[in-house]
N, C-alpha and C positions, 0 to 999 in steps of 0.2 A: 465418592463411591464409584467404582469401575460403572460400565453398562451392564454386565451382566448380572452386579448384584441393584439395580437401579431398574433393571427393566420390570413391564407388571407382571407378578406373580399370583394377582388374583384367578386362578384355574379352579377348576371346582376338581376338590380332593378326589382321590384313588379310593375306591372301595376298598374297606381293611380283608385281608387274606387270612386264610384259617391260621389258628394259634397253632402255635412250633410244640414238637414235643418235647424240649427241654430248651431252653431260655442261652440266648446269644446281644452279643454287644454290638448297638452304633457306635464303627470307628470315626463316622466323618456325619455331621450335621450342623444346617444352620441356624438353630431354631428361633432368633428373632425374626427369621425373615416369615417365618409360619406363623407364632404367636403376637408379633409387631404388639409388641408390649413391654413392661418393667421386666427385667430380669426373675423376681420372684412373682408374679402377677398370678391368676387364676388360670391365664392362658398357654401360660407355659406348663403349668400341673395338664392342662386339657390333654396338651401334645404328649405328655410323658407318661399317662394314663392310659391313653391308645396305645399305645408302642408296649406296656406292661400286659394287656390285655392279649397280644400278641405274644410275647415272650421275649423282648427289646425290654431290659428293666435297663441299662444303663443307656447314657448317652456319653458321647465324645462332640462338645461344645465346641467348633473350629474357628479361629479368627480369620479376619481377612483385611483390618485396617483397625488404624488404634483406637475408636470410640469403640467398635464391635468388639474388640479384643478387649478392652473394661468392660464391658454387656456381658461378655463369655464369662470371665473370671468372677461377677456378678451371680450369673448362670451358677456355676459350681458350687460358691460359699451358700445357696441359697434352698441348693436341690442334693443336699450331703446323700452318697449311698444311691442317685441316680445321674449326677451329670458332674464332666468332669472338661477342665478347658485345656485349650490350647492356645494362642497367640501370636500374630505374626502380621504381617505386611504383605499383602494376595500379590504375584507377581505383576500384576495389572495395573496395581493401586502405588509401589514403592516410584514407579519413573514420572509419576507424575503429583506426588505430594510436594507440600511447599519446602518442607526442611528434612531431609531422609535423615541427614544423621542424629539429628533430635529424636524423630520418631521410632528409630532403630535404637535408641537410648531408654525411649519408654517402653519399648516392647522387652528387653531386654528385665529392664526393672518387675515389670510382670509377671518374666517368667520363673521370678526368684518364689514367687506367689505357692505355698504350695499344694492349690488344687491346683495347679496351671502342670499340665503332666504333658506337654508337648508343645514345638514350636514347626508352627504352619499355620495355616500351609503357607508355603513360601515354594518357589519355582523358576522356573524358565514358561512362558506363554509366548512362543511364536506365532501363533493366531490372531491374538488380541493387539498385541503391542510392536505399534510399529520400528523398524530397521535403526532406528536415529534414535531410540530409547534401549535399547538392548543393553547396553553397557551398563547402564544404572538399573535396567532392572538385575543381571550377571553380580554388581555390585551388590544388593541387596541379599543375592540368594545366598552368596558367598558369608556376608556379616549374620543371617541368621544359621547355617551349617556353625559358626563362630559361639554364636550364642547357645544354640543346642548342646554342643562338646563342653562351654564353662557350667552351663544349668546342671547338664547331664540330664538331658529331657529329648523326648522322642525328635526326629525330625520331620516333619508331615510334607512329603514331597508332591505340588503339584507341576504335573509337564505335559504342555501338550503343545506338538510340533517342536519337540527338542531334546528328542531322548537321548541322542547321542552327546549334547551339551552338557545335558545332565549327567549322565554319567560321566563323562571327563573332567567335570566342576568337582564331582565328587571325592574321584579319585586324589587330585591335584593339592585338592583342601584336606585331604583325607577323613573320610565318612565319621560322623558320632555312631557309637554302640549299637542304638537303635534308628534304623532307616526305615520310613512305612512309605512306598509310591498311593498315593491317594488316588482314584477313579483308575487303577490300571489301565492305560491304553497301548502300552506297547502291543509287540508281536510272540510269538515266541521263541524266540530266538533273544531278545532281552529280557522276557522273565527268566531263560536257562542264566544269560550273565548276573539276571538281577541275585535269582537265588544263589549263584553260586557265591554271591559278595555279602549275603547272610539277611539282604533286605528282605521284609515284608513287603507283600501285595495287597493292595485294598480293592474287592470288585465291588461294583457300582449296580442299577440299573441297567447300565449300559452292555453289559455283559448278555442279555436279555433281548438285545434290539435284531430284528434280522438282520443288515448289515454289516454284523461285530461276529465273523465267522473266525478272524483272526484272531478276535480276544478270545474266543470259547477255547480255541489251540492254545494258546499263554496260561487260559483257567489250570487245562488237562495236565498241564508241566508244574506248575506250580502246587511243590508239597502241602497240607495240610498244617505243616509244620511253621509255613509262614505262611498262610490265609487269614485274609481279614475281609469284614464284609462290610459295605456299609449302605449309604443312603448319598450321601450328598443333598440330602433333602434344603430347600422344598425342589430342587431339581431331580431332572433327571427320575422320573417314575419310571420302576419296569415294565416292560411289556407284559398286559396287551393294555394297558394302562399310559403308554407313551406320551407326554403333553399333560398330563395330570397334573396337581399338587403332589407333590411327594412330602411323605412325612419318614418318620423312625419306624413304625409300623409296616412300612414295605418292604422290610429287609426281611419277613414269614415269605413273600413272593419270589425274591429275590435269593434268599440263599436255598428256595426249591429247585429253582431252574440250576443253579449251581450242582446241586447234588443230584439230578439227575443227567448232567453233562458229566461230570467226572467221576459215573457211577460210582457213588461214593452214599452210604449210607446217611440221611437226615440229619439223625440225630448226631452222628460223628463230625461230621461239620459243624454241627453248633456250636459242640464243646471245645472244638479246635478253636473256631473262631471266639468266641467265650473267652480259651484260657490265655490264645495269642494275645486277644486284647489288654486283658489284665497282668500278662507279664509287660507287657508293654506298658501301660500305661499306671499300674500299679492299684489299688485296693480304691475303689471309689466312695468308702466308709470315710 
C-alpha cells in the first residue's frame, strides 16, 4: 500500500453539513479506509447512512490496488442501489508491485464484474513517484486506458504533477468514451482543453481551500454538463473543516461552495451532478 493510503487517518470526523435540497452522487470515495471493516459490515451501512441523511444516497467505491479493488467490488455486490465500484492500480502502487502484469490481468478480470462501472483510478503522480519509476508507472496507465476501452467502463483519471503527460498518453492511446479527471487540479486553461475533448471533471474539497484560486477559475469554465462532485474521502475535507475525516457526507459542504462560485443555483448542481454520475457510471439498482 502506497504512503498515502498507509498513513494515519485516525482525524476526528468533520461535522455533517445541512442536508442538500434534492440528493447528488459520490463520484470518488474510499470507504474502507473510513469503515476499516468487511465489505458488507455494520460500518460501512454507518458511513452510507450519514451521507443519505445528507442527500449522498449513492456512492462510487474507487480502487487503488488489487486486494482494495476485491473490497470495492465486495462493496457493490453488498450495498445494491447505494455503492457501486471501480478498480484499478493507484499510480503510486503499479511501479512498485511485485508482478504488474499479473495484477493488470486481475484487475482487468474485475472489471468484467458487473457492478465494477469504472476503472481507476489509475494516472500519472509526479509527486509521489520517483523519476526512475515513471515508465512503469506510464506503462500501467496506458494498459488500464486498454482495459477501460475492452470493459467499455468509465476511466477514473488520477494526475497530479502531470497534466500535460496526461493528456498526451491520452491522446496517443486514444481516450475510452468516458473520461472523468478525479480531484480536478488543473488550471484553467486545461479544463477549456479537458472539456473541449468531452472529459468529465470531478471537484473535490480541494476546490474549497484558500490556496486553490486557480481551481475555482477551472470550476467557473467547466459546463454543468460535465460536472462531477466528489469526496475523495476519508481525505481531503472541505474547508473550513481542512485536516478532518472526510466522509460521503461532505459533498452537502462541498458542492455549496461550488454553487456559490459559479453562481449557479444549488439545487441545479445537484442534479447535474446526479445525472452526470449516473450516465456515467449507469443505474446503481
Amino acid at each position: 500500500m502506497s504512503d498515502r493510503h498507509n498513513r494515519d487517518i485516525d482525524r476526528i470526523p468533520a461535522p455533517l453539513p445541512e442536508p442538500l435540497p434534492t440528493p447528488t452522487i459520490d463520484s470518488h470515495a474510499h470507504l474502507e479506509l473510513i469503515a476499516k471493516s468487511a465489505p458488507d459490515a455494520p460500518e460501512v451501512k454507518a458511513v452510507l447512512d450519514e451521507a443519505a441523511s445528507i442527500g449522498i444516497n449513492q456512492v462510487m467505491q474507487i480502487g487503488y490496488d488489487l486486494e482494495q479493488s476485491r473490497w470495492s467490488v465486495g462493496v457493490a455486490e453488498a450495498w445494491v442501489g447505494r455503492a457501486l465500484a471501480a478498480v484499478a492500480l493507484h499510480p503510486n502502487e503499479a511501479p512498485v508491485v511485485d508482478d504488474l502484469d499479473n495484477q493488470l490481468r486481475e484487475i482487468e478480470k474485475l472489471a468484467e464484474h458487473p457492478r465494477v462501472r469504472g476503472i481507476g483510478e489509475t494516472g500519472l503522480d509526479y509527486f509521489r513517484t520517483p523519476e526512475e519509476l515513471r515508465n512503469k508507472q506510464e506503462f500501467s496507465f496506458r494498459s488500464h486506458i486498454a482495459i477501460a476501452k475492452r470493459a467499455k467502463k468509465a476511466l477514473i483519471i488520477h494526475d497530479r504533477d502531470a497534466h500535460q503527460d496526461i493528456l498526451r498518453i491520452l491522446r496517443e492511446e486514444g481516450a475510452p468514451e468516458k473520461v472523468i479527471f478525479h480531484c480536478y487540479s488543473g488550471d484553467a486553461e486545461m479544463a477549456a482543453e479537458c472539456v473541449k475533448a468531452g472529459y468529465f471533471l470531478s471537484y473535490s474539497g480541494t476546490v474549497t481551500f484558500k490556496n486553490a484560486p486557480a481551481l475555482r477559475e477551472a470550476l467557473i469554465r467547466t459546463p454543468v454538463e460535465q460536472l462531477l462532485v466528489e469526496t475523495d474521502a476519508p481525505f481531503l475535507a472541505p474547508a473550513p473543516h481542512r485536516g478532518a475525516l472526510n466522509s460521503p457526507a461532505q459533498i452537502g459542504r462541498t458542492i455549496r461552495f461550488m454553487a456559490e462560485v459559479m453562481n449557479r443555483p444549488l439545487e441545479t448542481l445537484c442534479d447535474a451532478t446526479r445525472e452526470n454520475a449516473l450516465a456515467l457510471f449507469g443505474d446503481f439498482n
